[in-house]
C-alpha positions as CSV (number, residue, x, y, z in Angstrom):
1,X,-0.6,-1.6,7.6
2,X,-4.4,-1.6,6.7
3,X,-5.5,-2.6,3.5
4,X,-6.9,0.5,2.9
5,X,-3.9,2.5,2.9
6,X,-1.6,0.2,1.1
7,X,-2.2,2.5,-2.1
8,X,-1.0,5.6,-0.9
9,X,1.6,3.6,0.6
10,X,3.0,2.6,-2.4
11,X,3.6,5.8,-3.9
12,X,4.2,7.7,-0.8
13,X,7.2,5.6,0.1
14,X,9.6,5.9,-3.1
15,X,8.1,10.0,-2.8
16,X,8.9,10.6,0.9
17,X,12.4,8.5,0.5
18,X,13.2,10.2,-2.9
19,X,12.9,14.2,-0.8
20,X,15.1,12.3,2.2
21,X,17.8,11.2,-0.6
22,X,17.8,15.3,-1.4
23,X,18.9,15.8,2.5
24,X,21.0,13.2,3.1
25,X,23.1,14.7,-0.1
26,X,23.8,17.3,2.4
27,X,25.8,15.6,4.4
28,X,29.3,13.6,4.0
29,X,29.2,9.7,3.9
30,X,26.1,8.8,4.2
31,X,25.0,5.7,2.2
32,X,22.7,7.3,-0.1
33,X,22.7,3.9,-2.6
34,X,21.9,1.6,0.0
35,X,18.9,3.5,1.0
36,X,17.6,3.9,-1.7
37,X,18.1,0.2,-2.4
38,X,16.0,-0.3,0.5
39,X,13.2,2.1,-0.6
40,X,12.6,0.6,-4.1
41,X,12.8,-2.7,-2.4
42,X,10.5,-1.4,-0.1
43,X,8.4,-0.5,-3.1
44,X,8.6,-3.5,-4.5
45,X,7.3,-6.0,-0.7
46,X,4.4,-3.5,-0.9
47,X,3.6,-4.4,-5.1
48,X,3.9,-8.2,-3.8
49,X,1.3,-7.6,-1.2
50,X,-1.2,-5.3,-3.6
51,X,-0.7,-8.7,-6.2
52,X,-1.6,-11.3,-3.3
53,X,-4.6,-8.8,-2.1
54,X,-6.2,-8.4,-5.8
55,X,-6.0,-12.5,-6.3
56,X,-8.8,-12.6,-3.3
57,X,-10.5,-9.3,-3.4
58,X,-9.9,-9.0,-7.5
59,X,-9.6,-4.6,-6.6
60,X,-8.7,-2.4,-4.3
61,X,-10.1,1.2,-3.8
62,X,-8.8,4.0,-1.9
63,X,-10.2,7.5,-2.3
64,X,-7.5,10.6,-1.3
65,X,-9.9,13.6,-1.4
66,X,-11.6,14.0,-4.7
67,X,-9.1,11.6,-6.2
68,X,-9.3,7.7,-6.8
69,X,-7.1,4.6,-6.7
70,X,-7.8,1.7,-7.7
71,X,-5.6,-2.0,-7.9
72,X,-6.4,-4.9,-9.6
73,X,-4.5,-7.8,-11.1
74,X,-3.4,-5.8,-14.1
75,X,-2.3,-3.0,-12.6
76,X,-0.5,-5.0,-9.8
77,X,1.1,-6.8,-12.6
78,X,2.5,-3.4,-13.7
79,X,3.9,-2.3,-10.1
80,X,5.6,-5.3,-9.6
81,X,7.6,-4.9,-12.9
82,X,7.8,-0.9,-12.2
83,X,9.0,-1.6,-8.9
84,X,11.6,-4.9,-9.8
85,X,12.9,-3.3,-12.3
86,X,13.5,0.0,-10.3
87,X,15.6,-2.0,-7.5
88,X,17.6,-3.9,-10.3
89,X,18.4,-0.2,-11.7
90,X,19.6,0.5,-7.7
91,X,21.1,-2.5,-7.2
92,X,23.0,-1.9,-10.8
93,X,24.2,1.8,-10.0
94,X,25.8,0.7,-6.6
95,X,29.7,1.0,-7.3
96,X,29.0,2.7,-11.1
97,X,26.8,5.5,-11.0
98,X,29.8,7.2,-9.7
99,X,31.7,6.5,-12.8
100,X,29.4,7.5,-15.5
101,X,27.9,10.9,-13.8
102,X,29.1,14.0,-12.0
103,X,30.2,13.3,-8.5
104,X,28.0,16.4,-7.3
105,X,24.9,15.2,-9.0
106,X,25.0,11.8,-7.3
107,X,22.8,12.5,-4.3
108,X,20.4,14.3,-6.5
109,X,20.2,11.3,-8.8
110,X,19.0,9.0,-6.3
111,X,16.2,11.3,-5.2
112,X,15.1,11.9,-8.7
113,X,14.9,8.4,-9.2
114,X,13.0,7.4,-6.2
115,X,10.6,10.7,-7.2
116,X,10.2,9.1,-10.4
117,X,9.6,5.4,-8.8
118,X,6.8,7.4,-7.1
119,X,5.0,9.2,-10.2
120,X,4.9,5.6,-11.9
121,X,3.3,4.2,-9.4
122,X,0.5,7.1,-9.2
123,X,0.0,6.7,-12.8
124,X,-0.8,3.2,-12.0
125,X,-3.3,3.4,-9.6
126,X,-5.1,6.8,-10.0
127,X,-9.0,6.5,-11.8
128,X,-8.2,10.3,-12.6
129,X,-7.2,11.6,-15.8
130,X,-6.3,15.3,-14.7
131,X,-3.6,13.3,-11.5
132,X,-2.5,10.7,-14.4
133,X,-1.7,13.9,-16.4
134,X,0.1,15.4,-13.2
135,X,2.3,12.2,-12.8
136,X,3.4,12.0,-16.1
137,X,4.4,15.8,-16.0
138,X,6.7,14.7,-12.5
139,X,8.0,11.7,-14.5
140,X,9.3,13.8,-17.8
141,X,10.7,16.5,-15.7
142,X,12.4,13.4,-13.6
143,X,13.6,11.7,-16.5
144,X,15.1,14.9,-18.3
145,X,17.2,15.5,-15.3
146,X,18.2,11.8,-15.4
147,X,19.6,12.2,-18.9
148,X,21.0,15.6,-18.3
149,X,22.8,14.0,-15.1
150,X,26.1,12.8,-17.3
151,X,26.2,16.7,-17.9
152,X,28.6,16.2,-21.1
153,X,27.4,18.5,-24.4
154,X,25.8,15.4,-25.7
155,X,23.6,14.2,-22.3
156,X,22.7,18.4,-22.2
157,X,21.6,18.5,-25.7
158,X,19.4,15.4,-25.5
159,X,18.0,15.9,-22.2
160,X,16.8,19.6,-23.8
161,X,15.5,17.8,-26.6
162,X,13.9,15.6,-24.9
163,X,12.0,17.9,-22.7
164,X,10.9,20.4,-25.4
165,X,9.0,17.3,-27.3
166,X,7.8,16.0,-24.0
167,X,6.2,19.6,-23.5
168,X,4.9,19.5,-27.2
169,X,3.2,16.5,-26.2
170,X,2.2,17.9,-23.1
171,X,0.7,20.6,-24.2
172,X,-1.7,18.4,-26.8
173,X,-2.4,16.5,-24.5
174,X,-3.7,19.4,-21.3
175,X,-5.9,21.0,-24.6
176,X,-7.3,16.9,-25.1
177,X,-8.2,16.8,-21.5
178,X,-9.3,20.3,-21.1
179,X,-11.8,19.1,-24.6
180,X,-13.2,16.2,-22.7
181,X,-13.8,18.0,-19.4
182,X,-15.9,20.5,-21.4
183,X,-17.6,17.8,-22.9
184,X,-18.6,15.7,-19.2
185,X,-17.4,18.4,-17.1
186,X,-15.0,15.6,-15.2
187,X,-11.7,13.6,-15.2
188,X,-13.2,10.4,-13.3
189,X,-11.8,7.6,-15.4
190,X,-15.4,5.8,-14.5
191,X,-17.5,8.9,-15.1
192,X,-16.2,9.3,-18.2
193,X,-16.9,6.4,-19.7
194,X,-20.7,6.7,-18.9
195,X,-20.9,10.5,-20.6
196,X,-18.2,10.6,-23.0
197,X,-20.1,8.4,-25.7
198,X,-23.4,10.7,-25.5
199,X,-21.0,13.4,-26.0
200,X,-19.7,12.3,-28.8
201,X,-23.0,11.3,-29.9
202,X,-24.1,14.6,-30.1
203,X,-21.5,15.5,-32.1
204,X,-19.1,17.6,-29.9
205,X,-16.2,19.0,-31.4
206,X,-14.6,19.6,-28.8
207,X,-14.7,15.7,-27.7
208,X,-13.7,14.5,-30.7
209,X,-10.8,16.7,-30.7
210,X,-10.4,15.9,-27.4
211,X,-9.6,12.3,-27.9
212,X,-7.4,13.1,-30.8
213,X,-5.3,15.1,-29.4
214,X,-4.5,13.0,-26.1
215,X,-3.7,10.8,-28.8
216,X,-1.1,12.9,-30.5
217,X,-0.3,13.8,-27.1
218,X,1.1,10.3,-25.7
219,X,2.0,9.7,-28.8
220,X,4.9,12.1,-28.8
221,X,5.7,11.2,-25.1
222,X,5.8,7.4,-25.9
223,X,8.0,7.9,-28.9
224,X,5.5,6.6,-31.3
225,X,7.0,6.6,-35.1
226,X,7.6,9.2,-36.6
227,X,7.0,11.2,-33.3
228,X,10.1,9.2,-31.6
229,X,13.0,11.7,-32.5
230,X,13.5,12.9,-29.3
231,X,14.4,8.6,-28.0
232,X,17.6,7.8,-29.8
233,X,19.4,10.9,-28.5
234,X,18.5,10.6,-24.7
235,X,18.4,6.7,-24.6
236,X,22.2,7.2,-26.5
237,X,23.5,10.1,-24.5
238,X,22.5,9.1,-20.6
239,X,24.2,7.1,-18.6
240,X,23.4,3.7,-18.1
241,X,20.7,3.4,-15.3
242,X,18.9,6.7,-17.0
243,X,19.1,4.7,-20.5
244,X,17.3,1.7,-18.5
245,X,14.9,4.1,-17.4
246,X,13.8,5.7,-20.6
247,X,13.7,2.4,-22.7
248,X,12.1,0.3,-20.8
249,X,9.9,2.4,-18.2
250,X,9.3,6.3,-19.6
251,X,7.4,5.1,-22.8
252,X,5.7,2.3,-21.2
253,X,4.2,4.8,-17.8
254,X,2.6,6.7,-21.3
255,X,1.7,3.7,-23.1
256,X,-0.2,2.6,-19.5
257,X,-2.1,6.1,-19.4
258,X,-3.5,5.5,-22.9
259,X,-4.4,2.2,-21.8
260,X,-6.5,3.0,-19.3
261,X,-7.9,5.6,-21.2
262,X,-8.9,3.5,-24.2
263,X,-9.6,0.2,-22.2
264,X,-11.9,2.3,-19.4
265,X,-13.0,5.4,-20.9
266,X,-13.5,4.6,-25.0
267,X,-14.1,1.0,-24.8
268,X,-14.0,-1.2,-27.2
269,X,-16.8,-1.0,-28.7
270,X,-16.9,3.0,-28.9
271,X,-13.2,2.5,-30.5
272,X,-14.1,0.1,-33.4
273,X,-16.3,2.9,-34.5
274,X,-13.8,5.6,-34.3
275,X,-11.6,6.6,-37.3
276,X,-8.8,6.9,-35.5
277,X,-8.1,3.2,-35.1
278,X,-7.3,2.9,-39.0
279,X,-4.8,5.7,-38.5
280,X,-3.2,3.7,-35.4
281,X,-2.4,0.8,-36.9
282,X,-1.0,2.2,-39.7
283,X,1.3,4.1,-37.8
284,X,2.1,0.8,-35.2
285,X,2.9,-0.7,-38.5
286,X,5.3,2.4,-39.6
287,X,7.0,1.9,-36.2
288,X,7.5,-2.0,-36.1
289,X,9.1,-1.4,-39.9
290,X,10.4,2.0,-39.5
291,X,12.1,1.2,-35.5
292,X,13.4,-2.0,-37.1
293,X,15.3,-0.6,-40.4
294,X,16.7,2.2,-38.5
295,X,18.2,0.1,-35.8
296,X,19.4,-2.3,-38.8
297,X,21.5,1.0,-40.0
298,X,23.2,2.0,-36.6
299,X,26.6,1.9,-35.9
300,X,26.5,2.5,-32.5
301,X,25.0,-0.4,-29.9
302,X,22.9,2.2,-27.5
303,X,21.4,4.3,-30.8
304,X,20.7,0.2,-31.9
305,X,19.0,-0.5,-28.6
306,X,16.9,3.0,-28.8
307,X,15.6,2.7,-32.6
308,X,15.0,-1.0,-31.4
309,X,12.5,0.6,-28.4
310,X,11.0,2.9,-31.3
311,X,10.2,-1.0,-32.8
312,X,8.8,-2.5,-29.6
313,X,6.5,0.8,-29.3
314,X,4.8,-0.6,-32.5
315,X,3.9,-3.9,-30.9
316,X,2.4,-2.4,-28.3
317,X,0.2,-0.1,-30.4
318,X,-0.6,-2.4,-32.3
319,X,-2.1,-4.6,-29.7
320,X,-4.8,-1.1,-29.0
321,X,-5.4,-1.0,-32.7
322,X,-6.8,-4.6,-33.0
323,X,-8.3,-4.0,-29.9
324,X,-9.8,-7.7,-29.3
325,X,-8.9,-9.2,-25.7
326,X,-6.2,-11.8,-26.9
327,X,-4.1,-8.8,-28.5
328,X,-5.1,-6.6,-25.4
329,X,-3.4,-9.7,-23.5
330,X,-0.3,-8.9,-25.6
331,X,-0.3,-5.7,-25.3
332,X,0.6,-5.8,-21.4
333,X,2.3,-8.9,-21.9
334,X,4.7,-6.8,-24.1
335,X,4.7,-3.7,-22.1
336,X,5.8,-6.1,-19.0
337,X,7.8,-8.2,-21.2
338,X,10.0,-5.4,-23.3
339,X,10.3,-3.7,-19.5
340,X,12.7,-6.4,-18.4
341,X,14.3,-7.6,-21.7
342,X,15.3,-4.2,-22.9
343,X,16.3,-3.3,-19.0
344,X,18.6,-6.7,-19.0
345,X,20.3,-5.5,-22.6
346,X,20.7,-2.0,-22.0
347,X,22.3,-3.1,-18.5
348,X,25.0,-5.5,-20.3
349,X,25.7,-3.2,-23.1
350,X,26.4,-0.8,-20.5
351,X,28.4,-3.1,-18.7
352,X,30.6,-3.9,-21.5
353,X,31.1,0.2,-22.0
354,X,32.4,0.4,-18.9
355,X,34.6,-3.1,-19.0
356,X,35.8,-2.2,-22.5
357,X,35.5,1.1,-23.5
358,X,34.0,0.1,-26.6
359,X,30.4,1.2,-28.0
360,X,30.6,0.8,-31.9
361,X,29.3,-2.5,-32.6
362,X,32.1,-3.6,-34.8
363,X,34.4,-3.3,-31.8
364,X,32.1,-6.0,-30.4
365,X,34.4,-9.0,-31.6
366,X,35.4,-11.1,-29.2
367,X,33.6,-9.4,-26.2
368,X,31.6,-12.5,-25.4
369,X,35.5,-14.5,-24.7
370,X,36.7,-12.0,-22.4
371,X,33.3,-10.7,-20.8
372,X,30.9,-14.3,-20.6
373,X,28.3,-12.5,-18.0
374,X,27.1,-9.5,-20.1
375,X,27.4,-10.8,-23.4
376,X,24.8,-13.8,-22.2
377,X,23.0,-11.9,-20.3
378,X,22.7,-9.9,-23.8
379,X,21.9,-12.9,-26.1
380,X,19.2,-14.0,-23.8
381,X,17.6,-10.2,-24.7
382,X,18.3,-10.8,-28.0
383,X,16.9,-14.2,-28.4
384,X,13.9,-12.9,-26.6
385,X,13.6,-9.8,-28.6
386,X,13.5,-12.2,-31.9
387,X,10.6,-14.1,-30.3
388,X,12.7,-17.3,-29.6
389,X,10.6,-19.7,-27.6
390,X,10.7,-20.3,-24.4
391,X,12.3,-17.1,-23.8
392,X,9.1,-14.1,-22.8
393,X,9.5,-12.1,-26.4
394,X,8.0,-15.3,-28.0
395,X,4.7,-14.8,-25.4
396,X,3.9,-11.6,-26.2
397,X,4.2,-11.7,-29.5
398,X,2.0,-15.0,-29.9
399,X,-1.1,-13.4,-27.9
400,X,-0.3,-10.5,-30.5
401,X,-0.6,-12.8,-33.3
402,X,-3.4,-14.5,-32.6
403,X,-5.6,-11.2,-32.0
404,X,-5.0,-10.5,-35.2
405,X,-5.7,-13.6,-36.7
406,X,-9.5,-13.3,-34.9
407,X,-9.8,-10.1,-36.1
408,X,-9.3,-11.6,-39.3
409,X,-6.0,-9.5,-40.2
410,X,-3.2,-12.1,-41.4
411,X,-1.6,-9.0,-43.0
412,X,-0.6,-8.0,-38.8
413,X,0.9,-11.7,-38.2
414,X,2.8,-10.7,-41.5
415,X,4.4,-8.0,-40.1
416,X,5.4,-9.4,-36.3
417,X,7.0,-12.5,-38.4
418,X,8.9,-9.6,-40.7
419,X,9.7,-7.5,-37.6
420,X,11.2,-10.9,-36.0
421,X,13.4,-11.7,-38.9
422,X,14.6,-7.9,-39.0
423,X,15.2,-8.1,-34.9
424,X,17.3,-11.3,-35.7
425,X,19.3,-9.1,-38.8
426,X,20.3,-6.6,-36.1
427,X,20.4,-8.4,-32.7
428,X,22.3,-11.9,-34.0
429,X,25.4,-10.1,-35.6
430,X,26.7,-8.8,-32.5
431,X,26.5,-12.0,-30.3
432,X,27.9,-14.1,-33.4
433,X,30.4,-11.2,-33.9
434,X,31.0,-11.5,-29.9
435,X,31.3,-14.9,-29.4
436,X,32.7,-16.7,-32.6
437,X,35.2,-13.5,-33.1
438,X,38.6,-12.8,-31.8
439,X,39.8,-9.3,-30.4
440,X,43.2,-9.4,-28.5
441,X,43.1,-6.0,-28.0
442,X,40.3,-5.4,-26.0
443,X,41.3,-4.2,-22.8
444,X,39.3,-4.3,-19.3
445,X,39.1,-0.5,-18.0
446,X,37.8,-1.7,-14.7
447,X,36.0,-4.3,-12.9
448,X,32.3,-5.1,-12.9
449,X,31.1,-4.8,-9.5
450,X,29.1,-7.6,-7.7
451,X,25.3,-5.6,-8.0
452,X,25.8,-5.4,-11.7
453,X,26.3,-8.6,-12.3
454,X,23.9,-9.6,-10.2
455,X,21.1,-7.4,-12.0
456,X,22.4,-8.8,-15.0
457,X,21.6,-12.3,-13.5
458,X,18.0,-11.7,-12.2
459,X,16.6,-10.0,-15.3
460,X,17.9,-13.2,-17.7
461,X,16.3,-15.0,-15.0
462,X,13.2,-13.1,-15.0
463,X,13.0,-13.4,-18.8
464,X,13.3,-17.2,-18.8
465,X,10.6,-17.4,-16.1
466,X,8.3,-14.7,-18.2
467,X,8.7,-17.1,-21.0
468,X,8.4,-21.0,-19.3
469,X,5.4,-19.6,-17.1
470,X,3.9,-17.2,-19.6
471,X,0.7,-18.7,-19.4
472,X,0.3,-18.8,-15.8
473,X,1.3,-15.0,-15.7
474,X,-1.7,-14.1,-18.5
475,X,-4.0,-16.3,-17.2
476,X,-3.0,-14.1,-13.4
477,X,-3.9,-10.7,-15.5
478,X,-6.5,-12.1,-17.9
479,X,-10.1,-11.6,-15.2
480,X,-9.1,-8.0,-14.9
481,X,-8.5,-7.8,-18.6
482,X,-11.6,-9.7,-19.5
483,X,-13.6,-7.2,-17.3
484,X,-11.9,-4.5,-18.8
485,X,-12.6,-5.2,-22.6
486,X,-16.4,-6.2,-21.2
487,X,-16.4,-2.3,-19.6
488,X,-16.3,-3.4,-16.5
489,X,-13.8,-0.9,-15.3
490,X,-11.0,-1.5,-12.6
């Protein structure tokens, strides 16, 4: 393959398999989760070769039509953990999707997924607000049918739920972009930052409200507090690879399209002047409190692991708010970081369901004794969620810290060193509880098969590695970020 197409080709492979996994439904016994094992790890060979062709070239452009894509190391950062984490979901499913969704719906399941492999991807790479915006639309109406796919009252309820606030923020969000296009009279991620601060120079209404409301508008898709209701209820209700998929990749594909809007388009310059920064740290601050007390309160372990999400979404905002280039580093650190620790614990608390049954996180005791694999595979999440070193939690949240200690706000340290000790109040319990408790009534409703455990395996792995070789990773994405924060562009 030429360089030059290797961009398409990364989203057109999981698209083109996912519409094959609808045909192949139609037909008896063919092996519908092994090929689409082989797509996303198809998927993923091509993000290795986009990450070795950015360390030379430091970008890659392709133009489709009227529409740009662009790869460098940041962005091949993000497909690689898009990607991984998309054939650990496979590899997880093989032997237990069948268990936790409608028989019928299986076929369909795989394509959706691969779809939505696809629409991650072109959010990724495209330089074009108005095909970000389309790829985001293909991802909620994916990941509503991924919910919906247990088809119990609960998984229908939350997967409506979840798609009537993803069109609310939909909807702000087209009436943002239709604003700006007004304003510049394009959606070129490039063009736009050249006109977008004359226009908002010259006082344009319409711009300013354009840039509030895609604000508001990913907002309410990445579950930012107190927009987040919608997240318990679909992360609680889906089955186990969907939960994977909402937690740890549906908010962070809308975290990356603010990203490259405020990092490429705004700048930071332009967004130290605006007054919406004061009113997003305030509310990554009401989300790193707010997500942590909630999931202090919850009784059940996936609600726990959702309002936890709601938490993590604060860090990550918080990172744009201080908008320097160490947080900025944080920021994606996190956003690559929280991708595979909340992956690996949603994975072994859904692995314990299925062994035990059990969900309530009093029934916990004793898990750890009968069920070692999943119950380590959790504590290493946990410990990495508190910010234990040398596990990746502690990374991210150290390049967090020490952004806002050179913007001179201690009071934002304050609050990740809070948040940490209120992670460790909710997270500890159950492994303690797990481990150092007795149960000798827990009973094993089935056995684990070989690909779960083995996802289970590679994401602790992956989180160790994250952590030991955390600097080596930043220092892989810090040109393109340094370029970024300069206004370089990707």
């Amino acid at each position: 393959m030429t360089t030059s197409l290797i961009l398409p080709a990364v989203i057109l492979l999981p698209f083109v398999g996912g519409l094959a996994a609808f045909f192949m439904g139609r037909r008896e016994g063919w092996p519908l989760g092994t090929f689409s094992l082989g797509i996303t790890a198809g998927a993923f060979v091509l993000a290795i070769r986009v990450a070795g062709l950015v360390t030379r070239t430091d970008a890659l452009m392709y133009q489709v039509g009227s529409i740009p894509l662009s790869a460098d190391r940041m962005t091949a950062l993000l497909l690689l953990v898009f990607s991984g984490l998309f054939v650990v979901i496979m590899l997880f499913a093989q032997g237990l999707i069948d268990h936790e969704i409608r028989s019928k719906v299986v076929p369909h399941y795989y394509g959706v997924c691969l779809i939505l492999l696809a629409a991650l991807m072109g959010v990724t790479l495209s330089q074009d607000l108005f095909t970000m915006y389309l790829f985001l639309e293909v991802v909620a109406v994916c990941a509503g049918a991924l919910v919906a796919a247990k088809g119990d009252k609960p998984a229908l309820e939350a997967a409506l739920r979840y798609l009537l606030m993803s069109m609310l923020g939909s909807a702000m969000l087209i009436m943002g972009l239709a604003g700006l296009y007004m304003s510049t009279g394009s959606f070129n991620l490039a063009v736009l930052a050249q006109t977008l601060p004359q226009a908002v120079s010259g006082h344009s209404l319409a711009t300013m409200a354009g840039i509030a409301l895609v604000f508001v508008g990913i907002a309410v898709k990445a579950a930012l507090f107190p927009l987040h209701s919608w997240l318990p209820h679909a992360h609680g209700s889906a089955a186990t690879p969907s939960s994977v998929v909402i937690s740890a990749l549906l908010v962070k594909v809308n975290i990356v399209f603010l990203f490259k809007f405020m990092i490429q388009v705004l700048q930071a310059g332009f967004i130290h002047q605006l007054p919406l920064r004061p009113i997003l740290l305030a509310l990554s601050v009401g989300a790193i409190l707010g997500g942590s007390l909630m999931a202090l309160k919850q009784t059940d372990i996936k609600r726990m692991l959702a309002y936890s999400t709601v938490a993590q979404v604060g860090y990550i905002f918080l990172g744009l708010g201080i908008m320097n280039e160490t947080a900025l580093l944080g920021t994606l650190y996190h956003v690559l970081n929280h991708a595979v620790v909340k992956g690996m614990l949603v994975l072994a608390a859904g692995s314990i369901m299925k062994l035990t049954g059990r969900r309530r996180i009093a029934d916990f005791a004793g898990v750890g004794r009968r069920f070692p694999l999943p119950m380590v595979a959790f504590t290493v999440g946990a410990l990495s969620m508190v910010g234990v070193p040398p596990l990746s939690g502690f990374a991210s949240k150290w390049y967090l810290g020490i952004g806002a200690l050179e913007e001179g706000q201690p009071v934002f340290l304050a609050v990740l060193l809070v948040s940490s000790v209120l992670n460790a109040l909710y997270y500890l319990p159950v492994v303690v509880a797990a481990f150092f408790r007795s149960d000798e009534n827990i009973e094993q409703h089935m056995e684990l098969p070989l690909g779960a455990k083995v996802s289970m395996v590679a994401l602790a792995a992956a989180c160790l590695l994250l952590g030991l070789f955390s600097h080596a990773a930043v220092g892989y994405i810090q040109p393109a970020v340094h370029r970024l924060f300069l206004g370089g562009g990707a």
